[in-house]
N, C-alpha and C positions, 0 to 999 in steps of 0.2 A: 538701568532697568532694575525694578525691584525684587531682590532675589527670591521671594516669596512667588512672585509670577512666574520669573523664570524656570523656577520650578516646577510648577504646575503643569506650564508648557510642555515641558521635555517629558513631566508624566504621563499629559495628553498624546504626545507624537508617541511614545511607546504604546499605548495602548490603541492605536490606531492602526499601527504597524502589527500588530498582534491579528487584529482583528481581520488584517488581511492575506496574517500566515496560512498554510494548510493547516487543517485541525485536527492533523494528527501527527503524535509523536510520540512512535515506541521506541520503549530505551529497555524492555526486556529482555530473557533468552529464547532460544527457539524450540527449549524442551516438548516436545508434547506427554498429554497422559496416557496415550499408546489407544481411548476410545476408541470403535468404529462406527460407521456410519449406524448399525442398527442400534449399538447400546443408544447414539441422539436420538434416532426416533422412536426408541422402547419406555426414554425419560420421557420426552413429549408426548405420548402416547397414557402415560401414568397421570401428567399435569392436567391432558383435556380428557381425562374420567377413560379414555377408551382403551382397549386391552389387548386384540385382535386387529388384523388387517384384512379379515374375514368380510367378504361384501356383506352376508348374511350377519355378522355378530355388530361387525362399525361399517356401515354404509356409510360414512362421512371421512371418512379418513383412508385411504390407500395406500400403502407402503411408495407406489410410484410416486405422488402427490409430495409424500413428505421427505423424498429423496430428492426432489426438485426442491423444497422447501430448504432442505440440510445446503445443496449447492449454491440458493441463493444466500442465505446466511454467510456461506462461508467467502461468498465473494463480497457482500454490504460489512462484513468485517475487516477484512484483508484492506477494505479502499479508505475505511473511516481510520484504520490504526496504522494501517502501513506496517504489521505484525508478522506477513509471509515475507522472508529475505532470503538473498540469493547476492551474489556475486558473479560477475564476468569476465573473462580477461582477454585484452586481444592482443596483439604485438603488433607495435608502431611499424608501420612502411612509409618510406621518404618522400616525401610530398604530396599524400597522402592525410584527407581531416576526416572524413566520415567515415566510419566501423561499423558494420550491422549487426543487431544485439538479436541472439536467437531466443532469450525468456520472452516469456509472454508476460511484459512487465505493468503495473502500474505508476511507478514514479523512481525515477533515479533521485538517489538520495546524494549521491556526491562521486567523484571520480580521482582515484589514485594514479601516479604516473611514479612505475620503478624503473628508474635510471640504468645504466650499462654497469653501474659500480652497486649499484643493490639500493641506495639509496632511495625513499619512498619521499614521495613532494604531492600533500595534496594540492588538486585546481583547481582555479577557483567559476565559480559560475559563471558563464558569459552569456552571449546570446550570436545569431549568426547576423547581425547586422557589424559586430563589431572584427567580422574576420577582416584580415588584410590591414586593421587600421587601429593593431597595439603598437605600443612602442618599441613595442621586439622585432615588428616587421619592418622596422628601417635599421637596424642593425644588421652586419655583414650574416650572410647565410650561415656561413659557420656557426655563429652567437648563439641563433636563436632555438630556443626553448619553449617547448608546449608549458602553456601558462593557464590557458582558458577551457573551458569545456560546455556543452551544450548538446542538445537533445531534440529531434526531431526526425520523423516518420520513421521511427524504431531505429533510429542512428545515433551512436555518438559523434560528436563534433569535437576536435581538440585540435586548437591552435595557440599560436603559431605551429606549424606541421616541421618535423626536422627536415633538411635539406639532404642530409645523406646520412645512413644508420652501417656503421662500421665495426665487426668483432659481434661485440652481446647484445644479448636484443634489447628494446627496450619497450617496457609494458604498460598497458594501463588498464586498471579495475576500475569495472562500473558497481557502484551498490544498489541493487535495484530491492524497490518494494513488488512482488508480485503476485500476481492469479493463477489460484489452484486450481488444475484439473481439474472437471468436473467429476462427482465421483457416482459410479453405476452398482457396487458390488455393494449388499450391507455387509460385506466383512472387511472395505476397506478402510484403513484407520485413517482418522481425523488428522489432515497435517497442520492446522493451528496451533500455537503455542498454546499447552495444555489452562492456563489463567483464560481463556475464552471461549473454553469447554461451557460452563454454566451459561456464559451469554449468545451460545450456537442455540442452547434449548432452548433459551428463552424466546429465541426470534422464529423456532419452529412453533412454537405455542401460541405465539401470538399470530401468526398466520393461520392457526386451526382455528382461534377465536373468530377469528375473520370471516373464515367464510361459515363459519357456523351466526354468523351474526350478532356474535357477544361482543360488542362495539369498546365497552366500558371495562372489560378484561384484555381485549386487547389491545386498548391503552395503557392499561394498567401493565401487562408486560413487556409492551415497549418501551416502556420509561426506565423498566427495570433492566431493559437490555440497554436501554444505552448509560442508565447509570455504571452498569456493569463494563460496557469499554470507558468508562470516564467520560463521558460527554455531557452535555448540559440539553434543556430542552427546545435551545433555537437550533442546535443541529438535527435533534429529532422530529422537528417540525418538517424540516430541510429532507429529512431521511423521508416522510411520509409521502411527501411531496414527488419523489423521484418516482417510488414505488405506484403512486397513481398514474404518472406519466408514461412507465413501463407497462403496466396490465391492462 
C-alpha cells in the first residue's frame, strides 16, 4: 500500500473518531471568582442599556426573568464543558455490580477502583452487554478483579464484582461532570469556574436580545458565548437548536 494513502487514511479515521467524541473537554481548575448571581445580572443589565428591575423604569427585563436566564446558562455551560466536578466514592460489596450515585450528574468521566492495599487501578469503560463475559469471569473466584465500569440509570456498574471482600474495604471513585442547583437568592455566588464568568453574561444578554427582538445582537453574543467556552459554530447552531426545542 502506498504510504502516502495510508496515511491519509489513518488521518481520516482520527478525525472521524473526533468528530464523534463529546465536545467537551475541560482540563481546568475549579476556582471560581466568588460573583453572585446579581453582580450576572447587574453586568447583563449594563450590556442591554437597562439599569433597574423596576416594572415602571425596565418593563422588559425582571430580576425573576433573568434569574431563570443566570440558571439556564449555567446549566448550557456545565453540559457543553463538563466544567462543574465532583467525585464519588462507594465501597465495593461481594457480588455486588451496581452502586447508586447520589449527584445529580451529567456525565461520568472515568472511575477509579482503590484496592485493600491502597493501590489506585484506573477502569476501563465497558458497557453492560459485556458483564459475565470478560476473561476474568472464567477465572477461579478468587482471581478475579473489577476491571470494567459502566453507567446507567444513575448506577455505576463495575465488573467483574469481587466474590468475597476480606479485612479493608475496597473502593471506587466515580468522576462525574455535574448540574448546579438551581439558584433562587441574588446573593448566591456563581459555582462555575471563575474563566466562564464572562460567557454566563454573555448567554444572559443574549437572551434579553431575544425577547426584545434584536435578532442580529443576539447572534452576535451567542457566537461570542460560545467563542468564549471554545466551541466553533456547528455546536452553536446545535446549541440553538436545543433551545427552540425547549421553549
Amino acid at each position: 500500500m502506498n504510504k502516502k494513502l495510508l496515511i491519509k487514511g489513518l488521518i481520516a479515521c482520527f478525525l472521524i473518531a473526533c468528530w464523534f467524541l463529546p465536545f467537551y473537554i475541560f482540563a481546568g481548575n475549579q476556582t471560581t471568582s466568588g460573583l453572585t448571581l446579581d453582580d450576572i445580572i447587574t453586568a447583563a443589565r449594563y450590556k442591554l442599556g437597562a439599569v433597574s428591575a423596576s416594572a415602571v423604569e425596565d418593563p422588559l427585563y425582571s430580576d425573576t426573568e433573568l434569574i431563570r436566564w443566570v440558571n439556564d446558562g449555567l446549566i448550557d455551560i456545565t453540559k457543553k464543558t463538563g466544567c462543574y466536578q465532583t467525585t464519588e466514592a462507594e465501597n465495593l460489596i461481594a457480588n455486588t455490580i451496581e452502586y447508586a450515585l447520589a449527584a445529580y450528574y451529567y456525565d461520568v468521566v472515568g472511575v477509579i477502583l482503590t484496592k485493600s492495599d491502597g493501590k489506585k487501578v484506573g477502569l476501563k469503560k465497558g458497557n453492560i452487554w459485556s458483564v459475565g463475559q470478560t476473561q476474568s469471569d472464567f477465572k477461579p473466584a478468587a482471581q478475579r478483579q473489577p476491571e470494567f465500569w459502566y453507567e446507567f440509570d444513575g448506577k455505576i456498574g463495575v465488573y467483574p464484582p469481587l466474590a468475597t471482600i476480606s479485612g479493608t474495604t475496597e473502593t471506587i471513585t466515580a468522576y462525574l461532570s455535574i448540574i448546579p442547583s438551581r439558584l433562587t437568592s441574588t446573593s448566591s455566588a456563581i459555582p462555575t469556574p471563575a474563566q466562564f464568568d464572562k460567557a454566563l453574561i454573555l448567554y444572559v444578554t443574549a437572551q434579553g436580545h431575544k425577547k426584545a427582538g434584536n435578532v442580529n445582537a443576539y447572534k452576535a453574543a451567542m457566537e461570542e458565548y460560545m467563542m468564549e467556552l471554545g466551541l466553533d459554530k456547528t455546536t452553536e447552531s446545535q446549541s440553538e437548536k436545543e433551545q427552540e426545542v425547549t421553549e
